[in-house]
C-alpha positions as CSV (number, residue, x, y, z in Angstrom):
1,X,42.2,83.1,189.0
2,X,45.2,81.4,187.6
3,X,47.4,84.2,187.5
4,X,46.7,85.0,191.4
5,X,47.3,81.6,192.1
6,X,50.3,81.7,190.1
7,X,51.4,85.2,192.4
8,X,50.3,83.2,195.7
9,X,52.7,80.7,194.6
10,X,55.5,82.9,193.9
11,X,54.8,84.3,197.8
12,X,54.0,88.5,195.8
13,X,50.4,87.7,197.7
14,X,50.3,87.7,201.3
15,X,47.8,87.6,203.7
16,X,47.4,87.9,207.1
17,X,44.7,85.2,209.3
18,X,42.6,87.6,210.7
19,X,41.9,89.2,207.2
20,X,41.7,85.7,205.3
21,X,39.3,85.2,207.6
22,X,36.7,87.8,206.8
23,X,37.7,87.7,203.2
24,X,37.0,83.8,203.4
25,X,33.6,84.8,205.4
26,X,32.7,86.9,202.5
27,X,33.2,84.7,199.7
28,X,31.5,81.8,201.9
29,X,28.2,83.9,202.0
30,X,28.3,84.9,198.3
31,X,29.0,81.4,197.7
32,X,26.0,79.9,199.5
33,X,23.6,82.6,197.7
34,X,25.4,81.4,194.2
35,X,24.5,77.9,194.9
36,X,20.6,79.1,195.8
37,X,20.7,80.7,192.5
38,X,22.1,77.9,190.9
39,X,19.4,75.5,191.7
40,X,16.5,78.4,191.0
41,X,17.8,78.8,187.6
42,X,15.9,74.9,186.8
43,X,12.9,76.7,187.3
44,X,13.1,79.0,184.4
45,X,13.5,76.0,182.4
46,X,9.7,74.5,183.3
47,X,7.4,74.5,180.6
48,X,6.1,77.8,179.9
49,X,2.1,77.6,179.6
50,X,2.6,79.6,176.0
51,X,0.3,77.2,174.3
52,X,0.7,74.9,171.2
53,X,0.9,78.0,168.5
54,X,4.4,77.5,167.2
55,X,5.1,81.5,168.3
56,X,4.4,80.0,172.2
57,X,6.8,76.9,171.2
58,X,9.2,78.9,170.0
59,X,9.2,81.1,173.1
60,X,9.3,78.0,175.0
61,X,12.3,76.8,173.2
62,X,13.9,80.4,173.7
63,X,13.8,80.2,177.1
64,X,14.9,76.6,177.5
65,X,18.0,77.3,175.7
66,X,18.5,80.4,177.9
67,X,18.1,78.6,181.4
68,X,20.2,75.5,180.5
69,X,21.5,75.5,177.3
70,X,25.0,76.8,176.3
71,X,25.6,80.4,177.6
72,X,22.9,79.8,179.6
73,X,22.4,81.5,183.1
74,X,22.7,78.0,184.6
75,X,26.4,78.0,183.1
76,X,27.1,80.8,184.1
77,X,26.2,80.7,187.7
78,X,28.2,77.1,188.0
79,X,31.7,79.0,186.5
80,X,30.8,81.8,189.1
81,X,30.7,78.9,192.2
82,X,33.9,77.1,190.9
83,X,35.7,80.7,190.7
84,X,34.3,81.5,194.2
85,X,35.4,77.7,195.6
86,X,38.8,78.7,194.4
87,X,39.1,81.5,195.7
88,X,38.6,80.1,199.1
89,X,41.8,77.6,198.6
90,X,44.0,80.5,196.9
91,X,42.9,82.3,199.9
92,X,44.4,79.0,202.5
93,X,47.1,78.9,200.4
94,X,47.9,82.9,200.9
95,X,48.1,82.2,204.3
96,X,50.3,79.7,204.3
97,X,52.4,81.1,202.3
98,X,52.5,84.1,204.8
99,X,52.8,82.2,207.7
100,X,56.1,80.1,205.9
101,X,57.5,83.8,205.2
102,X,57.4,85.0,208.9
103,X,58.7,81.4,210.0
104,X,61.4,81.7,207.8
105,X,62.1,85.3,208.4
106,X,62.0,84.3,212.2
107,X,64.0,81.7,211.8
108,X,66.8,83.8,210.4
109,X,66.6,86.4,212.9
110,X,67.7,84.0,215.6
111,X,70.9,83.5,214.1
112,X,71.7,87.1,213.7
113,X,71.9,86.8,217.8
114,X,74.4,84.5,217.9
């Protein structure tokens, strides 16, 4: 993400509104389903009814470490909404930096009339 933010930046990454728009729609949609999943992934954390035998614990603790723990699908699913929230602001910021082009480019047409 850094090095398309980096090319938005430089103005190599343009985009026009109408197709920010259903690129923005997009990633607002996968976005809301990544949140869902997000907060369904605490629920393959709950106790698993494995019994006391210390093969059920261990399952238990297997699965624990899996839902929340480092590397877990928890984490993983919270990098994937940050990545899709920034996509949505490299996406205002293509925009702009189309729109500033054209201005600009507009602007210095009107003094080749002169």
């Amino acid at each position: 993400m850094a090095s398309l933010q980096s090319l938005v930046a430089a103005g190599e990454v343009r985009l026009e509104s109408w197709a920010a728009e259903k690129l923005k729609k997009a990633i607002q949609d996968q976005l809301y389903l990544a949140e869902k999943w997000v907060s369904e992934s605490a629920y393959l954390a709950r106790d698993l009814p494995l019994g006391g035998h210390w093969v059920g614990l261990t399952m238990a603790m297997k699965w624990e470490r899996r839902a929340r723990g480092p590397g877990s699908i928890q984490e993983q699913l919270v990098l994937y909404v940050q990545a899709l929230k920034d996509a949505l602001v490299v996406v205002d910021q293509a925009v702009k930096v189309t729109r500033a082009a054209d201005e600009n480019g507009a602007s210095g047409l009107g003094g080749l009339n002169q």
